[in-house]
C-alpha positions in Angstrom: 90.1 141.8 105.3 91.9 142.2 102.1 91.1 140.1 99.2 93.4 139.9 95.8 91.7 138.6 93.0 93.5 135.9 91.3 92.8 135.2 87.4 92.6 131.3 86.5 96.1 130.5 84.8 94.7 128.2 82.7 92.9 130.6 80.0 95.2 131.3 77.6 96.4 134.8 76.9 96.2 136.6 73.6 99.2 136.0 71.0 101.1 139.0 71.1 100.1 141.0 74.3 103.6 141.2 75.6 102.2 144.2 77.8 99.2 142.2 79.0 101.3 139.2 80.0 103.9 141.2 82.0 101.0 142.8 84.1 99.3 139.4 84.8 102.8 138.0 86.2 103.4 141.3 88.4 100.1 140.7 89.5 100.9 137.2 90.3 104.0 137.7 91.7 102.3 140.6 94.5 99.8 137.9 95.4 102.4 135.6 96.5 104.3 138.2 98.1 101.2 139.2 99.9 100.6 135.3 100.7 103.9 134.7 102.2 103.6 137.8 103.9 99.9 137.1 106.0 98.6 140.0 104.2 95.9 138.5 102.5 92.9 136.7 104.0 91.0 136.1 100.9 91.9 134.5 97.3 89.1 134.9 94.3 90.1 132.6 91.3 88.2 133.8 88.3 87.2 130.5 86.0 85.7 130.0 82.9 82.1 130.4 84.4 82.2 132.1 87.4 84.6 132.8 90.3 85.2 130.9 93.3 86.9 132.8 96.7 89.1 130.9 99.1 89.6 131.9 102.9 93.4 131.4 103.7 93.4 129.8 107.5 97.1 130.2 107.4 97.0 133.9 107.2 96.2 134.3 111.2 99.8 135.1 112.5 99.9 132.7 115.5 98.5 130.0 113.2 101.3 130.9 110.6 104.4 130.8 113.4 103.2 127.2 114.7 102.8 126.3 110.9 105.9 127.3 110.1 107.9 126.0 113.6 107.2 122.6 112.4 109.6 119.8 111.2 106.8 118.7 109.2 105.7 120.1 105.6 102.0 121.7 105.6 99.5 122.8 102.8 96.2 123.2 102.0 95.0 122.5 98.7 91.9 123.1 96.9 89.9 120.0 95.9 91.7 120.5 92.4 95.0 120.1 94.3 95.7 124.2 93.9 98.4 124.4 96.9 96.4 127.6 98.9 99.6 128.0 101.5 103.0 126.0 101.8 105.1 126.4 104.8 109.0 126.6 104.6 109.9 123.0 105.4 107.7 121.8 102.7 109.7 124.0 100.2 112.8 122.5 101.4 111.1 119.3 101.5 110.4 119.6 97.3 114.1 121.8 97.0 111.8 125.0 95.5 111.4 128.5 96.6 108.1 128.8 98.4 107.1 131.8 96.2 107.3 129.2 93.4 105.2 126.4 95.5 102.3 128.7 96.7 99.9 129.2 93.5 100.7 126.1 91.8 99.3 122.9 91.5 100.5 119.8 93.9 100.1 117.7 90.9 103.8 118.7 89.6 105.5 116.8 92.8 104.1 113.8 92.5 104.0 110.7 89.7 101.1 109.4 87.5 101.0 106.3 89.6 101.1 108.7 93.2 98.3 110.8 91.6 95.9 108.3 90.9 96.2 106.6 94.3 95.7 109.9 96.0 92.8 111.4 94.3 90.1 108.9 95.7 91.5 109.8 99.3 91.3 113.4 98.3 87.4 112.7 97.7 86.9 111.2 101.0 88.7 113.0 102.8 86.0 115.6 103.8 84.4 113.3 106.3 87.6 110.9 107.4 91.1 111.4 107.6 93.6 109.0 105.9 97.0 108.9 105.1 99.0 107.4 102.2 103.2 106.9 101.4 104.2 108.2 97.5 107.4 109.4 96.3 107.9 113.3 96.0 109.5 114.9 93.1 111.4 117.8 94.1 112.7 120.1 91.8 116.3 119.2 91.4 114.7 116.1 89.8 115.3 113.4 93.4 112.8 111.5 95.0 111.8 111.7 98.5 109.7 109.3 100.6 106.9 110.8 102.5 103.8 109.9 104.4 100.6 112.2 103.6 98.3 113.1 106.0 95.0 114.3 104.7 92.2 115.6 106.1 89.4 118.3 105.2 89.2 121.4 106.1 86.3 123.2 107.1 86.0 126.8 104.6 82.9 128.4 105.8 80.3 130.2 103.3 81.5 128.0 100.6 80.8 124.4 98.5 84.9 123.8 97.9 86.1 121.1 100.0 89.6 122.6 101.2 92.4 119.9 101.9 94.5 120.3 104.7 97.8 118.3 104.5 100.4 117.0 107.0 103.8 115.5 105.0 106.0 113.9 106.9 109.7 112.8 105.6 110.1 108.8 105.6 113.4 109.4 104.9 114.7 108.7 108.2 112.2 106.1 108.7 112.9 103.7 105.5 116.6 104.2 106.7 116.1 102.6 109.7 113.5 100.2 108.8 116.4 99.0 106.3 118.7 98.2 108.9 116.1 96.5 111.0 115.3 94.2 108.2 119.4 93.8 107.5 119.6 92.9 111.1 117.2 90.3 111.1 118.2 88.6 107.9 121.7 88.3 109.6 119.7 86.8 112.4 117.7 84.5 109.7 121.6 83.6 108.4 122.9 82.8 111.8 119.9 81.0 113.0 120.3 78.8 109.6 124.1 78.0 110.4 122.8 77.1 113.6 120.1 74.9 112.6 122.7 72.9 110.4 125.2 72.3 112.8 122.9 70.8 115.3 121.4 68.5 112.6 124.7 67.2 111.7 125.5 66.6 115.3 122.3 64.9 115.4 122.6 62.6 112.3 125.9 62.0 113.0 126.2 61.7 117.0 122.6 60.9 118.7 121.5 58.7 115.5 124.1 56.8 115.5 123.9 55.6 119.2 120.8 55.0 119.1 121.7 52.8 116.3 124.1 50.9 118.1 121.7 50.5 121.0 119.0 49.0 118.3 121.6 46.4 117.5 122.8 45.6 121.0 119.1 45.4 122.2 118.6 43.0 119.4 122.2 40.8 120.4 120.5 40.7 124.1 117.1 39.3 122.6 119.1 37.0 120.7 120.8 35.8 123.7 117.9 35.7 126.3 116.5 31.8 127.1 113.6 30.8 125.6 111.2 29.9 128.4 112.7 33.7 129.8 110.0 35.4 127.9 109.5 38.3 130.2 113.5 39.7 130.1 112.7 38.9 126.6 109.5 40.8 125.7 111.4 43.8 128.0 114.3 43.7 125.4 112.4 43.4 122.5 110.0 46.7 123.8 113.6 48.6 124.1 114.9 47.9 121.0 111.0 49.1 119.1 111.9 52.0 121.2 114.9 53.1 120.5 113.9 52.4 117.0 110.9 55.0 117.3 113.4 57.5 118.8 115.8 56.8 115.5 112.9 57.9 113.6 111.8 61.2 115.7 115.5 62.7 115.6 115.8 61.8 111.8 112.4 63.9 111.8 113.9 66.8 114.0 116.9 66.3 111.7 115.2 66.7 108.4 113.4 70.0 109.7 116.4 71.5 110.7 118.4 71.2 107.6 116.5 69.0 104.9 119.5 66.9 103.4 117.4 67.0 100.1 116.7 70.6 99.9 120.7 70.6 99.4 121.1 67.2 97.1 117.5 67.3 95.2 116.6 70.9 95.0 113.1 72.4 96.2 110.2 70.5 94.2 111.9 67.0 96.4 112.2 68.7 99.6 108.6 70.4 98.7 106.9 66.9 98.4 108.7 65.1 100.9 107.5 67.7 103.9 104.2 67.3 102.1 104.2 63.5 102.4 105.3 63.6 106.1 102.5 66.3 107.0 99.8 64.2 105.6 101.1 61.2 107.1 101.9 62.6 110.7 98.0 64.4 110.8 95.8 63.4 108.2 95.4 66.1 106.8 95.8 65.8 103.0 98.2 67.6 101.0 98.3 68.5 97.2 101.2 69.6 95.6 101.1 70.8 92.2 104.7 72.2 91.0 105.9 73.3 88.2 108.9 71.0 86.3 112.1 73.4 87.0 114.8 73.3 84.3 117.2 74.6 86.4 118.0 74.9 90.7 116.9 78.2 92.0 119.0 80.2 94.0 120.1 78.3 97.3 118.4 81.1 99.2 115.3 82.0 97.3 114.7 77.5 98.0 115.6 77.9 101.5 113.0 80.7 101.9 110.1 79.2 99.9 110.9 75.8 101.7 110.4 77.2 105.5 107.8 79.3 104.5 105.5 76.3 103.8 107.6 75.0 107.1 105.6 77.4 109.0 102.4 77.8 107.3 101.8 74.0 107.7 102.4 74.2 111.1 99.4 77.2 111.7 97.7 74.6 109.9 98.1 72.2 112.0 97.5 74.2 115.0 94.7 76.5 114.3 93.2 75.8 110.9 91.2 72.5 111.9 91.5 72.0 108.0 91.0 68.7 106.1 92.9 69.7 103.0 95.9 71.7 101.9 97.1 73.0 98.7 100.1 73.5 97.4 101.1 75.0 94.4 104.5 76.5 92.8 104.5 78.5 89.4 106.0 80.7 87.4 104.3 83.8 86.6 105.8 86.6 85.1 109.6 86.1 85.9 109.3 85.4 89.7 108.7 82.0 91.5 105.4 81.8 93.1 104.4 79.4 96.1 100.4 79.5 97.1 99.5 77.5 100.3 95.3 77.2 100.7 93.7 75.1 103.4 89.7 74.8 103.7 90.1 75.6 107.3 88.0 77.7 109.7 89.8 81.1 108.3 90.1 83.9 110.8 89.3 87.9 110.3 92.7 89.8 109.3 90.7 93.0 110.9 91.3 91.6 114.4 94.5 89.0 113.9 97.5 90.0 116.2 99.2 90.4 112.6 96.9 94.0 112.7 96.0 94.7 115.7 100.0 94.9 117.3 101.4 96.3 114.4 103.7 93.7 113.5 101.9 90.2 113.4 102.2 86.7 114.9 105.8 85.2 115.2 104.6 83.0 112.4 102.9 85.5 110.1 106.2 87.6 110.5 108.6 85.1 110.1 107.5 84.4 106.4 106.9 88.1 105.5 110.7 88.7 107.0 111.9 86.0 105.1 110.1 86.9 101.7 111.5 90.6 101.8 114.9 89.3 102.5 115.2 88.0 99.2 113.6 90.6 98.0 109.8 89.1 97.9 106.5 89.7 98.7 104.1 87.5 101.3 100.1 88.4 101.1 97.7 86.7 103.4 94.3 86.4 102.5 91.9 84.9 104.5 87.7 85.0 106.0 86.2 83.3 108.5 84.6 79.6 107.7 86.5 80.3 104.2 90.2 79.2 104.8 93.3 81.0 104.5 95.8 81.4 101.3 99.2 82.7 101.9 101.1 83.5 98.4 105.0 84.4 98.1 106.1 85.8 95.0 109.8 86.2 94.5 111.4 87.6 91.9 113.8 84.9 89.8 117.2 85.5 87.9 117.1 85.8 84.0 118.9 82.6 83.3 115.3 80.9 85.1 113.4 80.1 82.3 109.3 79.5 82.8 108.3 75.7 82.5 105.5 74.3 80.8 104.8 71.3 82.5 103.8 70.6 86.2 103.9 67.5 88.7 101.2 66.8 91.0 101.1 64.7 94.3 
């Protein structure tokens, strides 16, 4: 087994050794020749206070090829994030030689932000594997996505934790999953052109028939005999029909295309579905909005507006909840809508909306629609505690934040 001993790079050398300084980086430079090469089994890094050795896994020469056959980047890392072995795709991965990867510290290809997320899943990751999405830095000064796999690895005779690492390009992935969610936001636009069509036909084809058979009902009761009380009472019953049928397509209608989402913006069309909910299932509703000084954008309204569509109706069908709440704000320049109930709540753990990947039709629906105008939808719920579902979007500059609010 050969073992090079490697000096810590953090002491600092003596001011004007120029000698001394040359040897140390042709000694540095043979190490990672001997590295790269599977020449070297063991690493010592002398510290401050004593020296700590590292066993290099990767030097075994089958290991190495299958390492180095895959489309994946792989390290491992010391638990100071020292990078012990690099294969060639993760040095094309970060656009840097490998001799200048090996040796150095992971720290450099990733951002403050990245770096503080990973560390606690560095520190756990001895016992259990996790993964985590950041933003690689590469040398040429671009940004890659990239999933990290992390996992410990065991290094025998020692107390370091060694860090075995899997990155994986998202690259491809983030592409795609941008066209996915293009292609269902056309399919959001279509079904919404759709949607407005067939209300208009039914407002201005079905309602108004049944209108006219309200009034000729009515005539015929008019014209009916007194002591003909039966044909009478019939024609009365049709025309309170009919009537009751008016008002269930002018409620089909409404949710379809709400005629005052369009004319009265989307506190109005907010309240009014509000109203109707409470009335229809007795389940009461309290709406506290914020005054807005000026219309939002048609689509942000349309979003926040079906989005309290469809968490109503989960309500309704699963919640068993006796109140709702309702509240639209400001925070921070975005436009934030917060629906609460007080119903039974369920275990996110083991929803559908985990457990397939993707969620409930429902669930989905709003989260699509939030990202598609460029939003965010978080569910927070426990069972016996109720569920919240908050939608933040972000608002144009010309939005200025309210101080007052209107409650229902």
């Amino acid at each position: 087994m050969k073992t090079i001993r490697h000096k810590d790079s953090s002491r600092p050398a003596p001011s004007g050794e120029l000698a001394e300084l040359r040897a140390r980086l042709a000694e540095l430079e043979e190490t990672l020749h001997a590295i790269r090469g599977g020449e070297v089994d063991t690493v010592m890094v002398a510290g401050k206070e004593d020296s700590q050795f590292f066993t290099l896994e990767g030097a075994n020469r089958p290991y190495r090829v299958l390492i180095e056959s895959m489309n994946e980047g792989a390290l491992t890392l010391t638990g100071g994030k020292l990078i012990l072995y690099a294969n060639q795709c993760f040095a094309r991965m970060v656009k840097c030689p490998l001799e200048q990867v090996t040796g150095s510290s992971f720290r450099r290809f990733l951002s403050a932000k990245d770096l503080a997320a990973l560390r606690p899943l560095i520190k756990r990751s001895a016992k259990t594997g996790s993964q985590i999405q950041v933003m690689l830095h590469a040398s040429d000064g671009s940004l890659l996505p990239a999933l990290l796999s992390i996992r410990g690895v065991a290094n025998e005779g020692s107390k370091e934790v060694i860090i075995g690492m899997v990155v994986t390009d998202m690259t491809e992935a983030r592409r795609n999953e941008e066209l996915l969610r293009t292609f269902t936001q056309r399919v959001v636009q279509a079904q919404e052109a759709e949607r407005g069509r067939v209300a208009l036909e039914l407002h201005d084809g079905i309602t108004q028939m049944l209108c006219a058979l309200i009034v000729h009902s009515q005539a015929l009761v008019n014209k009916l005999a007194p002591h003909d009380a039966a044909a009478k009472s019939a024609a009365m019953k049709l025309s309170g029909l009919a009537g009751k049928t008016v008002e269930e397509v002018e409620r089909i209608s409404h949710h379809l295309r709400p005629s005052v989402l369009d004319q009265l913006g989307l506190v109005a069309a907010l309240r009014a579905t509000g109203t109707e909910f409470a009335e229809r299932t007795r389940v009461a509703v309290k709406l506290a909005c914020v005054k807005l000084t000026a219309r939002l954008p048609a689509d942000i309204e349309l979003t926040l507006y079906r989005i309290l569509q469809e968490a109503l109706r989960n309500v309704e069908k699963h919640a068993r909840a006796r109140r709702v709440t309702v509240r639209l704000t400001l925070p921070n320049a975005c436009v934030q809508l917060a629906i609460k109930d007080d119903g039974i709540g369920f275990d996110p753990a083991h929803h559908p909306a985990r457990q397939n990947g993707k969620g409930g039709f429902g669930l989905l629906g709003m989260r699509e629609r939030a990202a598609g105008v460029g939003g965010t939808h978080q569910v927070k719920s426990s069972l016996r505690a109720g569920t919240e579902i908050v939608v933040r979007v972000p608002l144009p500059r010309k939005i200025r934040k309210p101080d007052e609010q209107t409650d229902l």
